[in-house]
Each structure stands twice: as C-alpha cells, then as structure tokens.
C-alpha positions in Angstrom: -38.2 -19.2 5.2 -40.7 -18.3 2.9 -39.6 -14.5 2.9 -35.9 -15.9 1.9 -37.4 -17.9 -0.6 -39.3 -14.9 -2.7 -36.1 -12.9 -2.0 -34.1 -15.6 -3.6 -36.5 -15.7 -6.2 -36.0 -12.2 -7.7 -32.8 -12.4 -8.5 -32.3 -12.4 -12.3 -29.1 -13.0 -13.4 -29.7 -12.4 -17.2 -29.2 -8.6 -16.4 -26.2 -7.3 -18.2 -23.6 -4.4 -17.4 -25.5 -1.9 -19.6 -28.8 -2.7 -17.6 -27.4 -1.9 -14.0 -25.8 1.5 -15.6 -29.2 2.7 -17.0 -30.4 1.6 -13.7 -28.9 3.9 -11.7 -28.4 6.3 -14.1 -24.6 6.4 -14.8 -23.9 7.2 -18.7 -21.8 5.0 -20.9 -20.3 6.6 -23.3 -21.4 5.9 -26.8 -17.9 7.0 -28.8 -14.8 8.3 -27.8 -14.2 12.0 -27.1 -10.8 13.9 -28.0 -10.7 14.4 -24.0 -11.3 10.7 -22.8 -8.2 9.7 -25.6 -6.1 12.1 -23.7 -7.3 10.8 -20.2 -6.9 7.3 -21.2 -3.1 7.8 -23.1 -2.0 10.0 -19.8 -3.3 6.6 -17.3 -1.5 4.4 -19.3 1.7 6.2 -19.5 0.9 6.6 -15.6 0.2 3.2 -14.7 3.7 2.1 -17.0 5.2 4.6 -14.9 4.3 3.2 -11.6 4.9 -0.4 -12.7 8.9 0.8 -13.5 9.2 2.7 -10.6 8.0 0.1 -7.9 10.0 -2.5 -9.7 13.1 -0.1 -8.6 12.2 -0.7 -5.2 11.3 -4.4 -5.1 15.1 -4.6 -7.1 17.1 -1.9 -4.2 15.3 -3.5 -1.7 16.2 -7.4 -3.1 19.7 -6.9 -4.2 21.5 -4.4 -1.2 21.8 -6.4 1.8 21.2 -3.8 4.0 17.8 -3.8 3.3 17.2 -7.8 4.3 14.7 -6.8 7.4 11.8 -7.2 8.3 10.7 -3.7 7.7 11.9 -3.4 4.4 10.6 -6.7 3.1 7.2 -5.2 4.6 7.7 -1.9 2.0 9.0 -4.1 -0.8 5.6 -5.7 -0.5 4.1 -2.7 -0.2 6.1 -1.8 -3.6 4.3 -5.1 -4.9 1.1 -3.9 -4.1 1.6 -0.6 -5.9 3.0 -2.4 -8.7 -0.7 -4.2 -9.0 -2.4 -1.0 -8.7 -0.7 -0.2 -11.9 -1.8 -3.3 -13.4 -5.3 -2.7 -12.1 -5.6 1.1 -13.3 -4.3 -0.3 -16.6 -6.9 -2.5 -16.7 -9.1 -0.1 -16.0 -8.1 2.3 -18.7 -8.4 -0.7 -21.3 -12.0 -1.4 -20.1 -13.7 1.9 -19.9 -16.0 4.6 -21.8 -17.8 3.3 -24.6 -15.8 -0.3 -24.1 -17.4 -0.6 -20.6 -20.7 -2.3 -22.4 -18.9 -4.6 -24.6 -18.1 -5.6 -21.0 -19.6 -9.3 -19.7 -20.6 -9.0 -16.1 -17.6 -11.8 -15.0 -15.5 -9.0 -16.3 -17.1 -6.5 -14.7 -16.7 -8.0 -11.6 -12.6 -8.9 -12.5 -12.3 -5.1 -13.0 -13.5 -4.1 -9.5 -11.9 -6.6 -8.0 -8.0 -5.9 -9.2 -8.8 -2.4 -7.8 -10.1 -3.8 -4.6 -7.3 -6.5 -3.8 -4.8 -3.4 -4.2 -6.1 -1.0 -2.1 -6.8 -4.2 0.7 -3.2 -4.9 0.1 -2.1 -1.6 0.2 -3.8 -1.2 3.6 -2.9 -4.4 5.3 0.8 -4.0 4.6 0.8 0.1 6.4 -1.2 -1.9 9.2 1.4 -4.8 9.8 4.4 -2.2 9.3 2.7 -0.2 12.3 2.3 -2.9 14.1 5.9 -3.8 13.3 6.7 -0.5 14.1 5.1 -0.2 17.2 7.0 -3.3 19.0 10.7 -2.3 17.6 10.7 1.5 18.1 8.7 1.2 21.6 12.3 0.1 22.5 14.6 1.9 20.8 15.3 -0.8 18.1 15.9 -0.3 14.8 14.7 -3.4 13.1 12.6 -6.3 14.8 13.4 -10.0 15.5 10.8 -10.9 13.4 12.6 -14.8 11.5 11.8 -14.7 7.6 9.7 -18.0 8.1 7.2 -15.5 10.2 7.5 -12.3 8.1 6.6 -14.8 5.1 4.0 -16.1 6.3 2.3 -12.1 7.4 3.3 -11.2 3.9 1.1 -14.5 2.5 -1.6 -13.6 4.9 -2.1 -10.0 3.6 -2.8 -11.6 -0.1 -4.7 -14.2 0.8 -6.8 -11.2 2.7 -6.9 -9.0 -0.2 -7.9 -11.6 -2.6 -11.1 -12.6 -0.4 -11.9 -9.3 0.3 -11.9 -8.3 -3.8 -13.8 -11.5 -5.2 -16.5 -11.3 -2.0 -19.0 -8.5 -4.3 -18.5 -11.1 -7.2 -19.8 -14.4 -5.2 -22.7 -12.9 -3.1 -22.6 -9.4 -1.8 -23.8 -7.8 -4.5 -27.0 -6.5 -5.9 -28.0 -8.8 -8.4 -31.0 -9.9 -6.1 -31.6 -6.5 -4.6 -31.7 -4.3 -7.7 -32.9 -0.8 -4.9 -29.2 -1.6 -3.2 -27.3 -0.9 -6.4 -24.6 1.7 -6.4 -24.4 4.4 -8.7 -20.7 4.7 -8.7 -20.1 1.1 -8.9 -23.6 0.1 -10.6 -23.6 -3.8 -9.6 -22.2 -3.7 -6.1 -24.3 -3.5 -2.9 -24.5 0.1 -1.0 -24.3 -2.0 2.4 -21.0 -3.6 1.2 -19.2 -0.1 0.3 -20.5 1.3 3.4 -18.9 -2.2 5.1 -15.6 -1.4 3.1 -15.0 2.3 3.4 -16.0 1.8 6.9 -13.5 -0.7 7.5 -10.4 1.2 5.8 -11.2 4.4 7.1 -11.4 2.6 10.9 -8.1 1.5 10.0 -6.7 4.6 8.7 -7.8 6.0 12.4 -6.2 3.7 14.1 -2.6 3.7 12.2 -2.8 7.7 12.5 -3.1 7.1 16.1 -0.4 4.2 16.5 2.0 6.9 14.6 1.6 9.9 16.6 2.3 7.6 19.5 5.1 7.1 18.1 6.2 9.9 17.2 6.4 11.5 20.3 7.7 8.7 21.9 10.8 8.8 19.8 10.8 12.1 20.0 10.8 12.5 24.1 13.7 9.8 23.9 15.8 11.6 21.6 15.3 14.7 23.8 16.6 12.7 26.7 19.2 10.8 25.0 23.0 11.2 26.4 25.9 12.0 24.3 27.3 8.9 23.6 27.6 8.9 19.9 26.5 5.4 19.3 23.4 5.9 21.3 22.6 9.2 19.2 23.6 7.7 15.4 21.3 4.5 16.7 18.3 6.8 17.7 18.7 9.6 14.9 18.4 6.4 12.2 15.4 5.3 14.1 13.9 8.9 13.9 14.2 9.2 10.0 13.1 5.2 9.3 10.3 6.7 11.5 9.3 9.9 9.7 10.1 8.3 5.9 6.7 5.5 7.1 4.7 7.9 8.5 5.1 10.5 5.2 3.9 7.1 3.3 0.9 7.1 5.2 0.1 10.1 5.1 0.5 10.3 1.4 -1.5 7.2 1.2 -4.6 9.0 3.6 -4.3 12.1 1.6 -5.0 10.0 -1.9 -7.5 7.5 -0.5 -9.2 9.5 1.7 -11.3 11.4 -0.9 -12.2 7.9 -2.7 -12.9 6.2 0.4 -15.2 9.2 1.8 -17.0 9.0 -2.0 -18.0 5.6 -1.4 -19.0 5.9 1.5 -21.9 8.7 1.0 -22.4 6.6 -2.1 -23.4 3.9 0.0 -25.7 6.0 2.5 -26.8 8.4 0.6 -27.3 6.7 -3.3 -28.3 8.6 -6.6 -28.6 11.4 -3.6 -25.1 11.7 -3.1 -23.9 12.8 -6.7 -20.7 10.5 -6.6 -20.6 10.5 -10.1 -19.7 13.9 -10.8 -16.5 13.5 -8.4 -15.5 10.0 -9.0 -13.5 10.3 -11.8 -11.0 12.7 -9.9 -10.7 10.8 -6.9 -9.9 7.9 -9.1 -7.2 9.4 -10.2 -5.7 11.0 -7.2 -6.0 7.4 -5.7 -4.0 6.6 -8.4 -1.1 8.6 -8.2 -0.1 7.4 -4.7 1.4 4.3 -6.3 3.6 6.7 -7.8 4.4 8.4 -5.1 5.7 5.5 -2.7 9.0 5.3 -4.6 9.5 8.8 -4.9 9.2 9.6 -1.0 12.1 6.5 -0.8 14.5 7.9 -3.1 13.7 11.2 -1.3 14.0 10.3 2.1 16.2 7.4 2.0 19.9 8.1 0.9 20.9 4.3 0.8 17.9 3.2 -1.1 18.4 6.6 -4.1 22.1 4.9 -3.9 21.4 1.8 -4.6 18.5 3.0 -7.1 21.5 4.7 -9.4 23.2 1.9 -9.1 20.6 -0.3 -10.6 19.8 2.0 -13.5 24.3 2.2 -14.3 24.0 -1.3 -14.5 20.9 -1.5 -17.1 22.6 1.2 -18.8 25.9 -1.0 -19.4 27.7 1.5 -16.9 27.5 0.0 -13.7 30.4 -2.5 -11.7 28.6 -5.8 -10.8 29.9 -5.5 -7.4 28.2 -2.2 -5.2 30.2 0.0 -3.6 30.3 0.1 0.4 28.7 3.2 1.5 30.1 4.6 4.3 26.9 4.0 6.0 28.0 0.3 5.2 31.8 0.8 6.5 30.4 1.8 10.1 27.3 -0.4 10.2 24.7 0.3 13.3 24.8 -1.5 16.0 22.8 -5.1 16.4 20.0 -4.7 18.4 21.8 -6.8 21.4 24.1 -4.1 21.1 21.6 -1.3 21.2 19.8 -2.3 24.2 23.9 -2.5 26.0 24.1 1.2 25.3 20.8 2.5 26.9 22.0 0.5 29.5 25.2 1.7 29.9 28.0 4.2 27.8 31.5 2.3 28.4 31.4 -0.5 25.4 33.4 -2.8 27.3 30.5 -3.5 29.2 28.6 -5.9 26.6 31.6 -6.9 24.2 30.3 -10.1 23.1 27.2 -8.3 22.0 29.2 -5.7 19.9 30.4 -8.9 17.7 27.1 -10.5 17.1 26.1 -10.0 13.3 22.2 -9.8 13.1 20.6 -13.3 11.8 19.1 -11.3 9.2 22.1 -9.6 7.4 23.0 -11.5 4.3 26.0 -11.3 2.2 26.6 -8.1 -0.1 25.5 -8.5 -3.6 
C-alpha cells in the first residue's frame, strides 16, 4: 500500500504537451517549412479523397439491393471506418508541426484516440468478416443466415470496442505518473500499452492470415472437384471471387499497417533506442493510404459494385434514370442458399423445387 501510495503521488498532472516532447526528445517544429505546407495540403486533399470515396461505397452498398447481406453490410462498415480515418488524419494534419504545442493535453489525447478507434475498427470488422467468412464458405454458401437484428448488433459491438480501446491511454494507461514509460513516438502514452496494442493487432492479423489461407484452399479443392452442372459452377466461381476480393483487402490492409504496427512496437521495447522517429512519419502515411485503397480494390474487383458506382455519380451529375438498370447478373440471380445446398446434393433441379422458389429473407426491393 504504501509503495502505491508514493507511486500515486508522483504523478503531476500540470505537465503540458511541450514538456513530454522535450522529454523524450521529439522536436516540435517552431515555424512552418515550404516542405511540411506541401505534406500537410497533399493529407488533406488525401483524407477529402478518402472521405468521397468511402462514401461511394457506403451509398452502392445502401441503395442496390443486391448488396443487402450480411457480408456487405460488414464492408460498408468497414467503408465507415475508413471514412473516420479520413476524419482522423485530417485532424491530424490540422493539429501538427509547430500547432502541436498550442495543443492542451485533452486534445492531445482526442488526437490519438480518433487514430486509434479507426484502426480498432478497421481491425475488428476484417475479424468478424473472417469469421463470417469462415462459417458461410466452409459450406459452399455464398452469404450467411446471419438476421439484421444480429449483424446490428456485431456492427454496434465493434464501436463500442474501438471507442474503449481509443479513450483507455486518456483515462489511465498512460505515462503521466511514470514519466521513464513515455514513448517517443507518441510522447504521453505508456511503452507497456503500445507494446499491449501492437501486440494485440498483429496477433490478430496472424490469425485472419491463417483463417484465409484455410480458406482459400478449401475453396479451391472444391472448385477442383466440382461437377459440371452449371448452377453448381456459377454458385462456386462467385464464391471464389467474393473470396479473393476480402482477402486482397487484407492483405492491403497488412501491407499498410504492418510497418506502423511493427514501429510501435520496438517503440515500446526498445524506447529513445529504437529511432522510431526518423521512420514514423512514412509509416503514417502508408497507413494512411489504405483507406484509399478499400474502394478502389471494390470497383476493381467487383463489377456490380463499379456499376452501381457509375450509376451513382450519373445521377449526381443530373444524368442518371432514378430507377437502376437490371444487370444481367440481376436477370439470372444465384441461387438461395436452400437452393445451393440442393445442388451439391444432387444435379436434377426437380429434386428440391420448393427450395428453387424461396427468395432469401435478406433480399429487399430494388431501388
């Protein structure tokens, strides 16, 4: 008790932001320099970018019907956490160099924390669309049965996770009572609590790599041993490129974060030691262009979701009918899933006809 006590009893919390910086020994900049105007007016026009562009998605994915599954609601909220990345890097932009100690410590700690909640977000939705993955393609499905109420509810959770996760170095783990603990990339958080973090989504990264390339060959064996019947084949072969589309996203997501994530953590094992700060800046922004490139591997990858993309921008132009077009992906609709598991079973459709007429519960009207 008494060794909590005189712990307890260092902390001063009079300390400002430009303290903990000449603590560690990370320089603020005194005025601005020709090349941080340029850095700062190319992340804006980045980050306004990346707010448009995920807003595409969150649209495509809200206003064509065929996108009303669980899957795609999971990417749309993927979209949204992208979108608040933008916001957060923006943020970021308009509270750095020689503004950073005009900063108060309370907006410090907001700063960190937008970038935080992301990147939890971020990671928490490629973990439930693994998971989601994992128990539809497993058995040949192409969407889960998964009821809104329930895909709600997982979407609520991942916030509400993210949001603890970003304000926990703002209420206590941080080293405002421990000054030796401070980082030197982020100069009032803990070392222990970015070793906890990049530990954490690292261990996840590891284990949706591994879900994946389960995955991946499964799909890939059953495609090898699939029969003829064309039904069977379009089902699988649309199974296949959902398949490949995800796993690109996480492995641009790895590829972007990775460096970042491996920064803080020999930041928070190694301190002053590590040199973070002569790297940090460019894994910032490398982390930062993977919320631009979400929506670029969709209208890439996924025909229906460029479609319905240009369809959105016609109509913002004054161009577009009110009423989209059937594709003819949306003439000759896949099978339900009741359907799907009737074919594996057997190739003569009069076998499971009442299953062939079912409409999925998820499947809404068209726009």
């Amino acid at each position: 008790m008494a060794m909590e006590s005189s712990l307890w009893s260092t902390c001063d919390y009079s300390h400002n932001v430009t303290f903990f910086y000449n603590l560690v020994g990370k320089k603020i900049s005194v005025e601005w320099a020709p090349r941080d105007v340029f850095v700062i007016g190319l992340g804006l026009t980045v980050c306004l970018i990346v707010v448009l562009a995920n807003l595409m998605v969150m649209a495509a994915i809200s206003m064509n019907h065929r996108f009303h599954f669980p899957i795609y609601y999971l990417l749309g909220n993927m979209a949204a956490a992208d979108l608040f990345a933008g916001i957060a890097y923006a943020n970021l932009m308009l509270h750095t160099g020689p503004w950073t100690s005009t900063l108060t410590k309370e907006q410090w700690y907001i700063r960190g924390a937008l970038i935080d909640i992301s990147l939890t977000a971020s990671v928490a939705n490629l973990l439930a669309v693994a998971v989601e993955r994992h128990q539809t393609i497993i058995t040949m499905q192409l969407h889960s049965k998964m009821t809104k109420r329930r895909v709600v509810l997982l979407i609520v959770c991942i916030w509400a996770v993210s949001i603890i996760m970003g304000l926990v170095p703002s209420l206590f783990w941080n080293c405002e009572c421990d000054l030796e603990d401070c980082s030197t990339v982020a100069p009032l958080y803990s070392r222990r609590f970015l070793i906890f973090w990049a530990a954490l989504n690292l261990l996840t990264f590891f284990i949706m790599v591994a879900m994946y390339t389960r995955i991946f060959f499964y799909v890939r064996y059953q495609i090898s041993h699939m029969s003829q019947h064309s039904s069977e084949i379009r089902h699988r072969q649309t199974v296949f490129n959902l398949m490949k589309t995800i796993s690109i996203v996480l492995g641009a997501f790895v590829i972007c974060w990775m460096p970042g994530l491996v920064t803080l953590l020999l930041d928070g094992l190694l301190g002053k030691s590590s040199h973070a700060n002569a790297y940090e800046k460019f894994c910032l922004v490398i982390a930062e262009c993977n919320s631009l490139v979400n929506p670029i591997i969709y209208s890439l990858r996924d025909e229906e979701m460029r479609r319905t993309f240009k369809w959105i921008l016609c109509c913002l132009c004054g161009r577009g009918d009110k009423q989209m077009e059937l594709s003819p992906v949306e003439m000759y609709p896949p099978l339900p899933e009741e359907a799907l598991g009737c074919v594996q079973k057997s190739e003569d459709p009069a076998v499971c006809p009442e299953a062939n007429n079912k409409e999925s519960s998820w499947t809404t009207p068209g726009v």
